[in-house]
C-alpha positions in Angstrom: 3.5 -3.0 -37.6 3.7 -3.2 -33.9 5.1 -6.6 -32.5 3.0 -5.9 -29.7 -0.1 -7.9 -28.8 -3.7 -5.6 -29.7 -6.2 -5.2 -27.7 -8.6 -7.4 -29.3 -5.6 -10.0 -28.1 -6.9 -9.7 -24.6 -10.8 -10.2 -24.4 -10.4 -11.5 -20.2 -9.3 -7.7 -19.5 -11.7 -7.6 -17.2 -11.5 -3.6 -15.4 -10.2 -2.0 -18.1 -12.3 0.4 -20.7 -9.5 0.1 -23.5 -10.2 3.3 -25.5 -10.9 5.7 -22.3 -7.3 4.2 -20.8 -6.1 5.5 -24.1 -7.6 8.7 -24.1 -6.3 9.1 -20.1 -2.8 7.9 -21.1 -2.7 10.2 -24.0 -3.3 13.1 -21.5 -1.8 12.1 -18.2 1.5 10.0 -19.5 3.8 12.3 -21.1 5.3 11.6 -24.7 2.7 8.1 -25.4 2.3 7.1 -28.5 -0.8 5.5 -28.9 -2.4 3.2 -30.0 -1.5 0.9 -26.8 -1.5 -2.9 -25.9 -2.6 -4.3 -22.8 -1.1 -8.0 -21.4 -2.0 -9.3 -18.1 0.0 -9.7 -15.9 -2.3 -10.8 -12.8 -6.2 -11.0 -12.3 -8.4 -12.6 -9.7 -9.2 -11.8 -6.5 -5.9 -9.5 -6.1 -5.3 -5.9 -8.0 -5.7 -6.5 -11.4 -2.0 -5.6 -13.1 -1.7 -5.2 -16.6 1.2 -4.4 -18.4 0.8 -1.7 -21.0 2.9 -0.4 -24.2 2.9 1.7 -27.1 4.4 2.0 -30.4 7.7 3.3 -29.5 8.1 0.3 -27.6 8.0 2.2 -24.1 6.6 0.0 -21.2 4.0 0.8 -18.4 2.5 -1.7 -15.6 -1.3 -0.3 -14.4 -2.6 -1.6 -11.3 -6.2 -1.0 -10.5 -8.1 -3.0 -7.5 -10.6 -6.0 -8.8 -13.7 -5.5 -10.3 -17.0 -5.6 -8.0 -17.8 -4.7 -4.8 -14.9 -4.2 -2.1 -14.4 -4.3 1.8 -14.4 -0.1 2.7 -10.6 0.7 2.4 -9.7 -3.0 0.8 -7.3 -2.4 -2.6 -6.5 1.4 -2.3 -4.5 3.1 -5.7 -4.3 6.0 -3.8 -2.6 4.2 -0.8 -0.2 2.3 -3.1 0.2 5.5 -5.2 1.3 7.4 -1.9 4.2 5.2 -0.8 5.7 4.5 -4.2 5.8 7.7 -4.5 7.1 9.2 -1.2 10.0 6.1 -1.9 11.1 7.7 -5.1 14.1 9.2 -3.7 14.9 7.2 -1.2 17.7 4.3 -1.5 14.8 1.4 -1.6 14.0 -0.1 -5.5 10.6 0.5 -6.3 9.5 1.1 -9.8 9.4 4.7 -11.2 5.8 6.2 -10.8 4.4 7.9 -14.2 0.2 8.8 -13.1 -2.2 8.6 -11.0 -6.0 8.5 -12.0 -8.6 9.4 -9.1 -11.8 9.3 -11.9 -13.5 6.3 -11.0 -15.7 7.2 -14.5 -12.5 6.3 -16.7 -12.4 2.7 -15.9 -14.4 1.6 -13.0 -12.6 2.7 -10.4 -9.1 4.8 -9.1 -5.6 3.1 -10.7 -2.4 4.0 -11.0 0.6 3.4 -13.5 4.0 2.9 -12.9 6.9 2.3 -15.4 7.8 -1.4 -16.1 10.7 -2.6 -14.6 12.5 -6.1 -16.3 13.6 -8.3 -13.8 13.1 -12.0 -12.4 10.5 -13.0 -9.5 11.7 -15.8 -7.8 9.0 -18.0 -6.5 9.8 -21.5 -7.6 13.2 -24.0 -8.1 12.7 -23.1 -11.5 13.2 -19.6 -11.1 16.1 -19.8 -8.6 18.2 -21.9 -11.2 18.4 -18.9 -13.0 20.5 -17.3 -10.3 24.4 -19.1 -10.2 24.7 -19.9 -6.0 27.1 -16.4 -5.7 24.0 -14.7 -7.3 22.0 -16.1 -4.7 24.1 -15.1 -1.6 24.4 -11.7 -3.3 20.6 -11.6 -3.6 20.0 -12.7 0.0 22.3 -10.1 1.0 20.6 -7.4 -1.0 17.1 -8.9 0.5 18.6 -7.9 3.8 20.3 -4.3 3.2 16.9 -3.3 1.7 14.8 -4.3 4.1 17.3 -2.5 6.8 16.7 0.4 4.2 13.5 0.6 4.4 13.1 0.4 8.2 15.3 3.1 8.3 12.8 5.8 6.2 10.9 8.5 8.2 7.5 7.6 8.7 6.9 11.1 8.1 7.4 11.0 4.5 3.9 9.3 4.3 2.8 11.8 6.3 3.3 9.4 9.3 4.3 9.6 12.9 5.4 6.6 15.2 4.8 6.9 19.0 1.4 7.7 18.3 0.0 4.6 18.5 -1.8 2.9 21.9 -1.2 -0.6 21.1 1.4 -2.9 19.3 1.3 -3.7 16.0 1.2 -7.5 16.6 -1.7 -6.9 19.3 -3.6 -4.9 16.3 -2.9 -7.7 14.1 -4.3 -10.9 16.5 -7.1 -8.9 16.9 -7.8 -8.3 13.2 -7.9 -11.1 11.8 -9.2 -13.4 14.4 -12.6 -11.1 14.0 -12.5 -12.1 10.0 -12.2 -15.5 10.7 -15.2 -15.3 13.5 -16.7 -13.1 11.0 -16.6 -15.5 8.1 -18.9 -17.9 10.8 -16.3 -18.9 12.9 -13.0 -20.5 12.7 -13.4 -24.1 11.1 -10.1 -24.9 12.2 -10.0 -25.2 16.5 -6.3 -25.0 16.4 -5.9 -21.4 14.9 -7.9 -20.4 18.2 -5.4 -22.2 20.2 -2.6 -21.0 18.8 -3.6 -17.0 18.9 -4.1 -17.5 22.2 -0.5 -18.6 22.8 0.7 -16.2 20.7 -1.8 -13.3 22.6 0.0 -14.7 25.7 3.7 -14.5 24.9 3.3 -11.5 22.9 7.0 -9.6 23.0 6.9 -5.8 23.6 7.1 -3.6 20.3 10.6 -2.3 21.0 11.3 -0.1 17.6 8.2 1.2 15.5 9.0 2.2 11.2 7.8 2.2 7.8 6.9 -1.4 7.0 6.3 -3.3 3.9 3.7 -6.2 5.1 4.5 -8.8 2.3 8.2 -8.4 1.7 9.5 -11.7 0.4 10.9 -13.2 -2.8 8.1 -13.4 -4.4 7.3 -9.7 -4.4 10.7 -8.7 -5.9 11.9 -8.2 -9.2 15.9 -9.5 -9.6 18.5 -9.2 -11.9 20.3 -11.9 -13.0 23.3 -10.9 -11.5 21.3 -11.0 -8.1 20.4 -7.3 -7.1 16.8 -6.3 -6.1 15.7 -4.3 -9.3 11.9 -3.1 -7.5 10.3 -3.8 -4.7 6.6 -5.0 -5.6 3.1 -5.4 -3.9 2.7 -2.5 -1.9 -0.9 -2.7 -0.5 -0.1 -4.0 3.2 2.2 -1.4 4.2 1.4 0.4 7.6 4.0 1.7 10.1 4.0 -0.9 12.4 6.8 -3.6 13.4 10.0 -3.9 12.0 10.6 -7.2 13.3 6.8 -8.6 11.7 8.6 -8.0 8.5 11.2 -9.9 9.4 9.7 -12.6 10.3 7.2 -12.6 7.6 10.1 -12.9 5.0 11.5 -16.0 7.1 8.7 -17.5 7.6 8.4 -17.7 3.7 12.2 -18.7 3.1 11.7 -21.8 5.4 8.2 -22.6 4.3 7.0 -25.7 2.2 5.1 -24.9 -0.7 2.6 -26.6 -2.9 5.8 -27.4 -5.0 8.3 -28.2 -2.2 11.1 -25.3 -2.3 12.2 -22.6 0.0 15.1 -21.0 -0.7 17.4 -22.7 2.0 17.6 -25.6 0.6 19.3 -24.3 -2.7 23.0 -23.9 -2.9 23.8 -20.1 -2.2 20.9 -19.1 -0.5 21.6 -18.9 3.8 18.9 -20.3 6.4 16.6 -18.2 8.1 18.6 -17.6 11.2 21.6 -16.1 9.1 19.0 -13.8 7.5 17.9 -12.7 10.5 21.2 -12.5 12.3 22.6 -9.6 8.9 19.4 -7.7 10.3 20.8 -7.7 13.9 24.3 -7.1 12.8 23.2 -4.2 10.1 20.8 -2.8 12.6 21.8 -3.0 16.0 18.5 -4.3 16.8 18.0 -7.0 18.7 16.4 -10.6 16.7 15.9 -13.0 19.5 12.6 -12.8 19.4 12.5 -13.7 15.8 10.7 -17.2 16.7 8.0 -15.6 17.6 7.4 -13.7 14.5 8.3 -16.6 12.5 5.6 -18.0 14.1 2.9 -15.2 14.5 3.6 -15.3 10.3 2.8 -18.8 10.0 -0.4 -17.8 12.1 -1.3 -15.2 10.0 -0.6 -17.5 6.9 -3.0 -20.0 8.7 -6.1 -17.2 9.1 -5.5 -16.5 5.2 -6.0 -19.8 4.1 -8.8 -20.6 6.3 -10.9 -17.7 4.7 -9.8 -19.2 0.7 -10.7 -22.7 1.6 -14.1 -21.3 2.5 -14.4 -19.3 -0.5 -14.1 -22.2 -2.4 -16.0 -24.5 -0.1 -18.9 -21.7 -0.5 -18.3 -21.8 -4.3 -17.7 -18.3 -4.2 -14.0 -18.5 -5.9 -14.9 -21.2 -8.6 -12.9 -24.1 -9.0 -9.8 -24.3 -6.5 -6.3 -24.7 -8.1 -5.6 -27.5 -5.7 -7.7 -30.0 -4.5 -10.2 -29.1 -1.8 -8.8 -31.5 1.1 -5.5 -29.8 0.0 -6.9 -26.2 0.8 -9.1 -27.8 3.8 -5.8 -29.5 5.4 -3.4 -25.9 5.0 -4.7 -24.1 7.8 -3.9 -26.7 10.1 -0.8 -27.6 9.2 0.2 -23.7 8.9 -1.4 -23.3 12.7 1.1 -26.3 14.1 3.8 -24.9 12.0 3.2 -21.6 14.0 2.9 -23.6 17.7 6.2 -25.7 16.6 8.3 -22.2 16.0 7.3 -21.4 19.7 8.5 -24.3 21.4 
């Protein structure tokens, strides 16, 4: 009897059309032994990731975007499927690719599968205690060398060119996401507004241009115990664009205060956000002195995201919020000042 979970076991798998998964799997995954069992592994409002297995034991994670309507070009496999795969040979983890499905009529919509890699995710005190504090300065060191790594991959691989592009990255990015807030009805929160502005003024020229991941920080990586990067996760934001945003998106996460009151500087082993970003100079060459300013156009970004989730819930379009509304109403601003007090 299989030890693993049936089907039946997961009536909320909302997306997936068990038996014509199967039938796909049976046909595009080489050597599966059906039948299968699905676990989730995330739902919502992101790409819905399940975790699938057969009877042999062998191990699969399926991503697919979420169910209903979508923004034109929101939660692409295909663009997902692309980069994983063009990474394949290249010295960044990311999980071994197995299929790709472009049939909409198997399951709703496009999906890919990947093998499942074991590892840790470290997003919480908890988690980091399962790292000793040389585990930790091995794993911030790792963090480093493969975001260096990945900078350092031809765009072309994605069928990519830099130097064709008019404007910045970070002008592209203000831009964007100042018209979704205004698009949502305008920005509830007056100091997001001021602070793009700043941040529109003292914009730093784009001095390199490479393969970028969008959302590389802790929480998208899977560890090993002994503190390596096993795969890099979560690949839906990548662009070519500015090496530095990533930077600064990753410490802008290591120093910021979450719901539960960690970042990863303030446990034994792990280095402050200035060391990280002084390993990137040192293993690139590349100058980081403009780092504050990423830092901060990070926060600002952060602020724009959760301006547009405590309307969704405000709206009741999200159901009830995980945290208390005032919580979710007070985040923006507090993530906008965070982003003005980087710049000073």
């Amino acid at each position: 009897m299989s030890a693993h979970p049936s089907r039946s076991a997961i009536p909320e798998a909302v997306g997936l059309d068990l038996q014509a998964v199967e039938r796909w799997f049976g046909a595009a995954v080489p050597d599966t032994r059906p039948p299968l069992s699905f676990h989730v592994l995330a739902g919502g409002y992101s790409n819905l990731t399940y975790r699938v297995a057969d009877q042999r034991g062998r191990s699969w994670v399926l991503r697919r975007p979420p169910a209903g309507p979508l923004r034109p070009g929101a939660h692409s496999m295909e663009r997902e499927w692309r980069i994983l795969t063009a990474l394949q040979t290249s010295a960044v983890p990311v999980p071994p690719t197995a299929a790709f499905c472009a049939d909409p009529g198997v399951t709703g919509a496009e999906f890919y599968v990947m093998d499942h890699v074991e590892g840790i995710v470290i997003d919480s005190a908890e988690s980091a205690a399962a790292l000793t504090p040389h585990a930790r300065r091995r794993l911030s060191d790792d963090i480093v060398a493969t975001l260096v790594r990945l900078h350092q991959v031809d765009p072309g691989v994605v069928g990519r060119r830099p130097g064709t592009q008019t404007d910045s990255y970070v002008t592209k990015q203000l831009g964007l996401w100042l018209r979704q807030i205004d698009g949502a009805g305008g920005p509830r929160t007056r100091e997001i507004v001021d602070v793009h502005k700043i941040l529109s003024e003292r914009r730093p020229p784009q001095r390199w241009t490479g393969l970028t991941h969008g959302d590389f920080r802790l929480g998208n990586m899977l560890v090993t115990a002994e503190g390596k990067i096993a795969a890099v996760l979560d690949w839906e934001l990548w662009t070519v664009g500015d090496p530095l945003a990533d930077l600064g998106w990753l410490a802008a996460w290591w120093i910021l205060d979450t719901d539960d009151g960690w970042s990863p500087d303030r446990a034994d082993g792990f280095p402050t956000a200035a060391e990280l970003a002084a390993d990137y100079q040192r293993l690139t060459g590349h100058d980081t002195s403009d780092i504050p300013y990423y830092i901060a156009f990070a926060l600002w970004r952060l602020a724009c995201i959760s301006e547009g989730v405590y309307q969704r819930y405000a709206a009741g379009m999200m159901g009830r919020p995980p945290t208390p509304l005032d919580v979710l109403a007070a985040r923006p601003r507090e993530l906008a000042a965070a982003a003005r007090e980087a710049l000073l």
